[in-house]
C-alpha positions, 0 to 999 in steps of 0.5 A, spaced: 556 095 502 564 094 501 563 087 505 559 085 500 562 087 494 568 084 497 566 078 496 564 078 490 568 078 482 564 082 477 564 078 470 564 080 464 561 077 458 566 073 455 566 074 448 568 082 449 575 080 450 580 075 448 584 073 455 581 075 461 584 081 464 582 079 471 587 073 470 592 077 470 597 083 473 597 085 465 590 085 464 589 089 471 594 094 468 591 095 461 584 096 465 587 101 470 592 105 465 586 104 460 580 107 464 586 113 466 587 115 459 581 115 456 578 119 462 584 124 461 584 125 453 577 122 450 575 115 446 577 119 440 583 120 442 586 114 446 589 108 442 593 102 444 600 105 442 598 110 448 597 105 452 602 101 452 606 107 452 602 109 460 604 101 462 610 100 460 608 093 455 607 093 448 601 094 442 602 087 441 600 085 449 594 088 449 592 086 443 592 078 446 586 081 451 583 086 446 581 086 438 581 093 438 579 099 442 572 098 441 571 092 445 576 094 451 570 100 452 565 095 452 568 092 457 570 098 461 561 100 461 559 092 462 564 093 468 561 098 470 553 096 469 555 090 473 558 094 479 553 099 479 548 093 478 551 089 484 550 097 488 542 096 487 541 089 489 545 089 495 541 096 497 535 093 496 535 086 499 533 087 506 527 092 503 521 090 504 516 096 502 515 095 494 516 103 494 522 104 499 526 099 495 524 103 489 526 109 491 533 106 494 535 103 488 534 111 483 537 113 489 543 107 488 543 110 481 544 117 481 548 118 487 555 121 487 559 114 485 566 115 489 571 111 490 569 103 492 576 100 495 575 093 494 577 093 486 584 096 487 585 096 479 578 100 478 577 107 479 570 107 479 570 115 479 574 116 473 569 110 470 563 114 472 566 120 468 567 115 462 560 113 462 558 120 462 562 122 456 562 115 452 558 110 453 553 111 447 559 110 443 559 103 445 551 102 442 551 107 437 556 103 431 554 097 426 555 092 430 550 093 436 545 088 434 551 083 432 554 084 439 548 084 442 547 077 440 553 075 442 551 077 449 555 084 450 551 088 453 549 083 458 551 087 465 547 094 462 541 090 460 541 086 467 541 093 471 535 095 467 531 089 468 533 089 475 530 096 476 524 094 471 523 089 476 522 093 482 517 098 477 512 092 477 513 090 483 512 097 487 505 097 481 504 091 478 498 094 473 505 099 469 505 097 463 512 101 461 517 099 466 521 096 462 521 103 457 520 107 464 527 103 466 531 104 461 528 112 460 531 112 469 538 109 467 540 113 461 535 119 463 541 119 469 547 121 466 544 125 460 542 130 465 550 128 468 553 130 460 549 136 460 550 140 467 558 138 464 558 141 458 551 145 457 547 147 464 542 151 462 538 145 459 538 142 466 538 142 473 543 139 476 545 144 482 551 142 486 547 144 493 541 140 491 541 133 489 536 134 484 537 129 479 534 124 485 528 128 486 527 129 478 526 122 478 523 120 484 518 125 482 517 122 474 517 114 477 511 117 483 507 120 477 509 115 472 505 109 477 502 111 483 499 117 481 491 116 478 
């Protein structure tokens, strides 16, 4: 895996920001400083007065890579999506039973996300951490249909698709995947939000991956079960 991610960029949509932060040693520090910051303190609470403070460069710098807050989160999930998106291809590409390939790409999306090591700006656990916590807040506004046509979820909807795909392919006659798909993902770190702050209505365990066998439970009843 990190011989594979090694040789790849993950990109991100660019109508997202104004200059890539890929680009530069500034960008990287902006996506790094951010993802601590707002793992640290909150969405609610972060701001790019903060962040400027955190990386030693000013509001103004910022601002010629972000328009605001808002689209700098957007990036940081897309980000993300498509990392986890290139976990699950990669995972299923020498697989050839329809089933095992299905239960290796759940598999791929519930476990314990730990530190990659090829993207040296990214800490992809605190980013995971994020997910969890505030990545509805990304699609919950006004402007979702607007940026959604301006191709800012791209990376969330590809992993989706990819994830439907296999649904079809392990039963062609489903005709749910793309809702089952979609349910899977952010079925996922719902019960990772709700073992954080309210345990009772799940059943998330530390000793037990439970979250894995949850869904390869529903998927098996959902579209091999008569």
């Amino acid at each position: 895996m990190e011989g594979f991610l090694s040789n790849i960029t993950l990109k991100v949509n660019e109508n997202i920001y104004i200059k890539d932060p890929d680009s530069s040693e500034l960008g990287h520090k902006i996506v790094q400083g951010s993802i601590s910051l707002i793992n640290d303190i909150g969405f609610e609470q972060f701001n790019f007065k903060k962040l400027s403070k955190l990386i030693t460069t000013t509001e103004a710098s910022i601002y010629r890579y972000f328009e605001n807050k808002h689209k700098l989160l957007i990036y940081l999930t897309e980000w993300y999506w498509n990392w986890l998106d290139s976990k699950l291809v990669f995972s299923v590409a020498n697989i050839t039973d329809p089933r095992i390939k299905l239960e290796k790409a759940i598999k791929v999306l519930v476990s314990k996300v730990e530190l990659d090591g090829n993207f040296s700006h990214i800490n992809e656990v605190k980013l995971h951490n994020i997910i969890v916590a505030e990545s509805i807040k990304v699609y919950f506004t006004k402007s979702v249909d607007k940026e959604n046509q301006e191709g800012a979820f791209s990376s969330y909807k590809q992993l989706i698709l990819h994830l439907a795909e296999l649904i079809v392919e392990a039963n062609s006659n489903y005709a749910y995947p793309n809702m089952l798909a979609s349910s899977i993902v952010e079925g996922v770190y719902h019960q990772r939000f709700l073992a954080a702050h309210f345990p009772v209505l799940t059943h998330v365990r530390k000793e037990k991956d439970t979250v894995f066998e949850f869904y390869k439970s529903l998927v098996v009843k959902a579209i091999f079960d008569k």
